[in-house]
Each structure stands twice: as structure tokens, then as C-alpha cells.
C-alpha positions as CSV (number, residue, x, y, z in Angstrom):
1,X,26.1,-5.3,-24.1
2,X,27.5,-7.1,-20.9
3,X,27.8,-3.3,-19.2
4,X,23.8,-2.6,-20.0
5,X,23.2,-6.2,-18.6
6,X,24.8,-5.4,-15.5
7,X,23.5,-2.4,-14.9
8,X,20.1,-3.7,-15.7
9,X,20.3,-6.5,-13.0
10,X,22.0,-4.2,-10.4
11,X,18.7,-1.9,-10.9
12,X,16.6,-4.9,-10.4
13,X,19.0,-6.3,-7.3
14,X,18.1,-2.7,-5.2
15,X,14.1,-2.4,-6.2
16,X,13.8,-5.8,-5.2
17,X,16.2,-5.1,-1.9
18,X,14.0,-2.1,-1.2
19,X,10.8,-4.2,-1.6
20,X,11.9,-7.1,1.3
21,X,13.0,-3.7,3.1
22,X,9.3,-2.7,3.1
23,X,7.8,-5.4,3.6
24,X,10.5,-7.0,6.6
25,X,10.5,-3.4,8.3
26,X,7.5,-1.3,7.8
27,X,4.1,-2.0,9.9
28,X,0.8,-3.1,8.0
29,X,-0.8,0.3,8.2
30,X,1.6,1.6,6.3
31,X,1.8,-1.7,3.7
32,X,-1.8,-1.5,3.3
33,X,-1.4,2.3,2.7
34,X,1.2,2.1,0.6
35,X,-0.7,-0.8,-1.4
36,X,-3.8,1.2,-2.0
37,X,-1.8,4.1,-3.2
38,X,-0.4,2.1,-6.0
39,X,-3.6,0.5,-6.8
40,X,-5.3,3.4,-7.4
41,X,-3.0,5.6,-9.5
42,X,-4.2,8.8,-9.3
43,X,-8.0,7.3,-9.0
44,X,-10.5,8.2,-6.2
45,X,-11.3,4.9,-6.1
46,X,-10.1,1.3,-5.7
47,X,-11.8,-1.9,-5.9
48,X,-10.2,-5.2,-4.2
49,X,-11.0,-7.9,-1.7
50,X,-9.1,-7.7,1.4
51,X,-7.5,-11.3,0.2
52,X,-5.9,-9.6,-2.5
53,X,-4.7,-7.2,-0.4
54,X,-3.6,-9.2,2.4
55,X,-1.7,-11.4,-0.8
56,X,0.4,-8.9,-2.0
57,X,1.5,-7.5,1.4
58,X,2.1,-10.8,3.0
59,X,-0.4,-10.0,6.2
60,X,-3.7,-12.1,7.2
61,X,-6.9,-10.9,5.8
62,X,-7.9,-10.4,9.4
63,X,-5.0,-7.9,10.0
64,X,-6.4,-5.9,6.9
65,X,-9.9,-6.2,8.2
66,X,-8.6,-4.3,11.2
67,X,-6.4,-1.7,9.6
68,X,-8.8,-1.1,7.0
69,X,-11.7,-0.4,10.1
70,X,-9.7,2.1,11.9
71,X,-9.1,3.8,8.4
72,X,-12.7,3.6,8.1
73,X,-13.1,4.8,11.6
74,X,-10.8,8.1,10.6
75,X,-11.9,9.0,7.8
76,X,-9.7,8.2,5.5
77,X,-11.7,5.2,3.2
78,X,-15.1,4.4,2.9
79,X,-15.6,0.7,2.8
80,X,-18.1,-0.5,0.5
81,X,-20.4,-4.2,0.2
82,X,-18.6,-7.6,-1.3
83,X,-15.3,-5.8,-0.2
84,X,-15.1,-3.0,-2.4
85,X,-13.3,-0.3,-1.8
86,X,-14.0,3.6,-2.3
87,X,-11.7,6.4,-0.8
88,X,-10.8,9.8,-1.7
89,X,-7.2,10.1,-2.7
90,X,-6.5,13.6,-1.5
91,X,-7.5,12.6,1.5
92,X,-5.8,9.8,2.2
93,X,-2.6,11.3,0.1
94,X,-2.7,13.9,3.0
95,X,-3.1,11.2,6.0
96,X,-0.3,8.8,5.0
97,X,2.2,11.4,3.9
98,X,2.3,14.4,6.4
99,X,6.0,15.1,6.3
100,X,7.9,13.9,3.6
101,X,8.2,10.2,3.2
102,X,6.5,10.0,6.7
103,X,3.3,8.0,7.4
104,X,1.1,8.3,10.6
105,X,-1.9,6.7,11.2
């Protein structure tokens, strides 16, 4: 019991290690990206507020505003009204991960 405790809290020590990792060391394209990714889950679609976005990646909803307008600007997500967002996920699965574990924007 104590050994499957341990083990279970050493998993949770590294995803969480990982996490401030991303978020200390990777830049807000690649956040917001990476956040979108997740949200959708295999969707074409996601539908957020920038708020919410800018929340969970701990970045201003202005930064996101910006990112997500040169996305726009690229191709790579169509912004709709209130917010809303639409994208294709092939698409953007191709952008943000030409080599592996790479992302250029």
C-alpha cells in the first residue's frame, strides 16, 4: 500500500514538474497551441473566450488576442463572433507539430 502511494505521488510530482516547465519555458504561441489542442480532442472545433484561455495558460487576454490574430492571419484558425472559436485540426495538427515535438509559428 505505502509502495503504490509513493509511486502514485512521484507520478503526480513529474506531470506537475513538467506542467511549470511549460508554462515557465515555452512561449505563448506554443501555450495557446498546445491549449487548443487539448481542448479540442480530436474535434474540428473549439469554443472558448480568450479569458478562458488566457486563465489556464497564465498570459493576458490581450497576448491571446494577438497570437490568436496571427493564427488567424496564417491560416491556421478561423475566429468566430462572441469569441468562438472554429479551426480545422489537421491543419493546425500540421502547423504546430512539423518535426517531432517541434512547434513553429
Amino acid at each position: 500500500m505505502a509502495m503504490a502511494m509513493l509511486k502514485y505521488l512521484a507520478r503526480t510530482v513529474r506531470l506537475l514538474s513538467a506542467h511549470v516547465d511549460d508554462m515557465a519555458f515555452r512561449p505563448a504561441e506554443w501555450r495557446v497551441a498546445q491549449y487548443l489542442l487539448s481542448a479540442a480532442s480530436g474535434q474540428d472545433q473549439v469554443s472558448c473566450t480568450q479569458e478562458e484561455i488566457a486563465s489556464s495558460i497564465s498570459v493576458s487576454r490581450v497576448t491571446v488576442s494577438r497570437i490568436l490574430n496571427q493564427f488567424s492571419r496564417r491560416g491556421l484558425v478561423a475566429l468566430g463572433y462572441r469569441a468562438f472559436l472554429f479551426w480545422t485540426a489537421g491543419l493546425w495538427k500540421r502547423s504546430a507539430h512539423p518535426k517531432a515535438g517541434a512547434a513553429h509559428f
